[in-house]
N, C-alpha and C positions, 0 to 999 in steps of 0.2 A: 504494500500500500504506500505509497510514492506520494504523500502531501505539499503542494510546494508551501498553503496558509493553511496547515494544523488547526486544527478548532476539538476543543474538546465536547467530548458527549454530551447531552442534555441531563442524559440517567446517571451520574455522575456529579455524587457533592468530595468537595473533597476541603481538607483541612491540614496546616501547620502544628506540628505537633515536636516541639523542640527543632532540631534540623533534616526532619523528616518530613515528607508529604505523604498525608493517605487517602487513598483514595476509597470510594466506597461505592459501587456499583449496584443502584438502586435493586433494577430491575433482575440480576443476577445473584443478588445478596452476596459478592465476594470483593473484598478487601484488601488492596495492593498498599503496598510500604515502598515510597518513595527515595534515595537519598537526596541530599542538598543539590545535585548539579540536574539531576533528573526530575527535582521540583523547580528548579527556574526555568527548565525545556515546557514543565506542564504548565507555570505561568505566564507563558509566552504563546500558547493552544488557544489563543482566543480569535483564527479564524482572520488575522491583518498581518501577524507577523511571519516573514517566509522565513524560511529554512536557514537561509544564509546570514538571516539578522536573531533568530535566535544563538545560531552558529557563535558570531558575533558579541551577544552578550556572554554568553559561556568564555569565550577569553576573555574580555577585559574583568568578569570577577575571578579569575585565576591571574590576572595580569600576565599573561602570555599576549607579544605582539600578534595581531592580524593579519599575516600574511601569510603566500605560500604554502607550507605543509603544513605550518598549524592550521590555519585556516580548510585547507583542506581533508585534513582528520576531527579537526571539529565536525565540518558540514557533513563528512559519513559517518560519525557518533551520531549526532540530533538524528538523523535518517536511520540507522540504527535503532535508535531508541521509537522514533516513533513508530517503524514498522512493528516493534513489539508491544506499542501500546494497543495500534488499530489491531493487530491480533489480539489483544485481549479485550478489543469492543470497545477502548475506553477512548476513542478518537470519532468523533461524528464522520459520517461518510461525506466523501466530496460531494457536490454538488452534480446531480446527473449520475450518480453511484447508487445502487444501492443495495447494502450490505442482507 
């Protein structure tokens, strides 16, 4: 599932809990444990932000420069990450998708 503007699910309340995210999947009743860099990719699931600007924030809170290979092993972590979220349902489907 290849997102370029990630948005996350509807069925999905989710909550900070120390340096954790969790999520909680209404309609499946199961419960995922976030860490800190995979709660700023979920905070940024709202559907404006692309891949390469979530990318993006993921380094400057590591303060790693933006370029080149960073930049390019960022942007297939986030892509990574999110094909693992939409497998677990927890990424709204694109538009003209559907799941």
């Amino acid at each position: 599932m290849c997102i370029e503007h990630p948005q996350a699910s509807p069925e999905i309340a989710a909550r900070r809990v120390q340096d954790q995210t969790i999520l909680y999947h209404r309609d499946r009743g199961q419960v995922h444990a976030l860490n800190e860099s995979a709660g700023l990719v979920w905070d940024l699931c709202d559907g404006r932000h692309t891949v390469r600007e979530i990318a993006r924030a993921l380094l400057e809170r590591s303060g790693t420069e933006d370029a080149g290979e960073a930049r390019a092993r960022a942007e297939a972590d986030v892509r990574a990450l999110l094909d693992e979220l939409g497998a677990l349902g927890l990424l709204a489907a694109p538009a003209g998708v559907r799941g």
